[in-house]
Backbone bond lengths (Angstrom), bond angles and torsions (degrees), N, CA, C in turn:
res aa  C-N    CA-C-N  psi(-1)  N-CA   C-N-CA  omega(-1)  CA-C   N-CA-C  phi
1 X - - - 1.460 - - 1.520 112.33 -
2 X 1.184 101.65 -26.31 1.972 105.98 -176.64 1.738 106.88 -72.60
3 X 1.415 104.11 -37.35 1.467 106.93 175.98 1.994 105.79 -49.42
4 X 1.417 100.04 -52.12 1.567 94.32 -169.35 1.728 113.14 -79.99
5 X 1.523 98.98 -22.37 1.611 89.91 177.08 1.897 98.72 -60.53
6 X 1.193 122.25 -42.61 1.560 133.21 179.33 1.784 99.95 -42.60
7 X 1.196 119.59 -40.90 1.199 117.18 -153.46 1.528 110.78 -82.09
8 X 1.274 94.78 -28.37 1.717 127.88 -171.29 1.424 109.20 -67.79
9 X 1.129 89.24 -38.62 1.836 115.89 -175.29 1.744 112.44 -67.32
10 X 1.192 104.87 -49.78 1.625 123.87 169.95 1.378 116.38 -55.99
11 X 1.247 89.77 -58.39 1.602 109.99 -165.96 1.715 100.21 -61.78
12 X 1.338 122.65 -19.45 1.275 116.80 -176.14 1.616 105.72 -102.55
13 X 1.255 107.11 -2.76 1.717 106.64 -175.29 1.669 76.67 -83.21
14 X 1.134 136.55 -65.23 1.431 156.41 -147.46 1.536 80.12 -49.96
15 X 1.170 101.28 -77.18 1.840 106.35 -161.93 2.198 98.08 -37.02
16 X 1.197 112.18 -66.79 0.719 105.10 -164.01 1.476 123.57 -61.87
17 X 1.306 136.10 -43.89 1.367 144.93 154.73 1.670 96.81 -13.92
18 X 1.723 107.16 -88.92 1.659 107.55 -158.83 1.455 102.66 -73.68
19 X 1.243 129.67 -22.31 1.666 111.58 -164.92 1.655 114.31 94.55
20 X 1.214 114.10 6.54 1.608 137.02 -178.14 1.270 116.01 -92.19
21 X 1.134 128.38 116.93 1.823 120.95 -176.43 1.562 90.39 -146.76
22 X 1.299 99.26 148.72 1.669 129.39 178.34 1.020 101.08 -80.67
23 X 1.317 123.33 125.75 1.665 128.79 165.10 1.599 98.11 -121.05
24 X 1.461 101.90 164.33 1.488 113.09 -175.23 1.539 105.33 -169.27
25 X 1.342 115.98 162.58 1.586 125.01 -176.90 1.137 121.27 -143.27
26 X 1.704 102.28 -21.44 1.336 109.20 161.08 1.609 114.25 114.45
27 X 1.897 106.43 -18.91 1.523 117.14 -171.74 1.488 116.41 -98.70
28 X 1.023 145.59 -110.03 1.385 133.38 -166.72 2.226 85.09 -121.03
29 X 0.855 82.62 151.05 1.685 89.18 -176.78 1.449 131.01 79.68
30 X 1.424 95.72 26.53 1.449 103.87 -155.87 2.011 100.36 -127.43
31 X 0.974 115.95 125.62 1.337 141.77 10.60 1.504 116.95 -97.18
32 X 1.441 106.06 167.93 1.270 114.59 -164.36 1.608 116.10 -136.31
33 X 1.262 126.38 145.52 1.540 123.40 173.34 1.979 124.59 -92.52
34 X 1.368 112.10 116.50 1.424 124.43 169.54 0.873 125.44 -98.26
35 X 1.811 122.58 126.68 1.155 123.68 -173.28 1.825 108.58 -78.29
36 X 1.039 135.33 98.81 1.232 134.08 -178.97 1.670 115.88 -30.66
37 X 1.329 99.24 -71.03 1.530 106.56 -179.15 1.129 106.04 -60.65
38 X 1.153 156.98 -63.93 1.579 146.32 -173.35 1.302 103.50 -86.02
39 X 1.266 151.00 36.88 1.253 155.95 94.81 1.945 89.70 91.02
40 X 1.811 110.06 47.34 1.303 107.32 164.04 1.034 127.54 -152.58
41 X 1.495 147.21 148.73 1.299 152.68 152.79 1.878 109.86 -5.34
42 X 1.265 114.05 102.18 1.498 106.76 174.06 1.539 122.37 -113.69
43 X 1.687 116.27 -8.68 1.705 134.53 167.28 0.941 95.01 -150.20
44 X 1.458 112.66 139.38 1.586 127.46 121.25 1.120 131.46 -89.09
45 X 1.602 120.37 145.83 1.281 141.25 149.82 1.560 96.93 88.57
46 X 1.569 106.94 64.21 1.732 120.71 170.44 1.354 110.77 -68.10
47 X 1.336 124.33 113.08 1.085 164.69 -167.76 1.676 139.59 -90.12
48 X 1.232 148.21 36.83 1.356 133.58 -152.90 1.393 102.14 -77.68
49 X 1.571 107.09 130.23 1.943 128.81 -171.88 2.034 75.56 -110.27
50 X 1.453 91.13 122.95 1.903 105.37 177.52 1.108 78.14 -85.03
51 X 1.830 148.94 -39.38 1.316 121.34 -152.07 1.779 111.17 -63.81
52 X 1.361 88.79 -57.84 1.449 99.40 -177.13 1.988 128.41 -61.71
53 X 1.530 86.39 -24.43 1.433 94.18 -178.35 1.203 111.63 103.36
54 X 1.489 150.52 -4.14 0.943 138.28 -90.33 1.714 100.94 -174.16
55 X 1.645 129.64 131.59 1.664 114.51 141.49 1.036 120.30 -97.59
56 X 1.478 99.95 148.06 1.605 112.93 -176.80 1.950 98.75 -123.52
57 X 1.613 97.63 163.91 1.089 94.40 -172.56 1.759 116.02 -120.04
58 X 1.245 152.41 -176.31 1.738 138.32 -172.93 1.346 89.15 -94.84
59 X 1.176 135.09 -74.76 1.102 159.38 160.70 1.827 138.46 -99.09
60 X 1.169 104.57 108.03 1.410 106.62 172.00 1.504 122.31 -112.18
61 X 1.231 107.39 128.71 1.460 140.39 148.54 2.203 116.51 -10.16
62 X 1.203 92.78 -80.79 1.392 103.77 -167.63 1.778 115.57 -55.19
C-alpha cells in the first residue's frame, strides 16, 4: 500500500506542475486527459503499452 500511497504522491506533483489530471468514469473512453486551466478534454483513452514503456493516447486534442 506504501508503494501506491508513493504513487499518489507523484502523480499529484505531476498533476500540478503541467495542469494535466486523469479523469475517468469507468465506461468506454475512460481514462482520459484534462487540461485543468482551460477547463477541457485534451486525450482519450490513456493507455500504458508495457512493451514500449510508454502512454499513449486514442485521440488527442493538442
Amino acid at each position: 500500500m506504501q508503494n501506491m500511497q508513493n504513487f499518489l504522491d507523484d502523480l499529484a506533483e505531476i498533476t500540478k506542475k503541467y495542469g494535466i489530471e486523469i479523469c475517468g468514469c469507468g465506461c468506454c473512453g475512460s481514462p482520459w486527459l484534462r487540461d485543468m486551466n482551460q477547463n477541457r478534454d485534451i486525450a482519450d483513452q490513456l493507455t500504458y503499452d508495457e512493451q514500449l514503456e510508454k502512454y499513449e493516447v486514442i485521440k488527442n486534442e493538442e
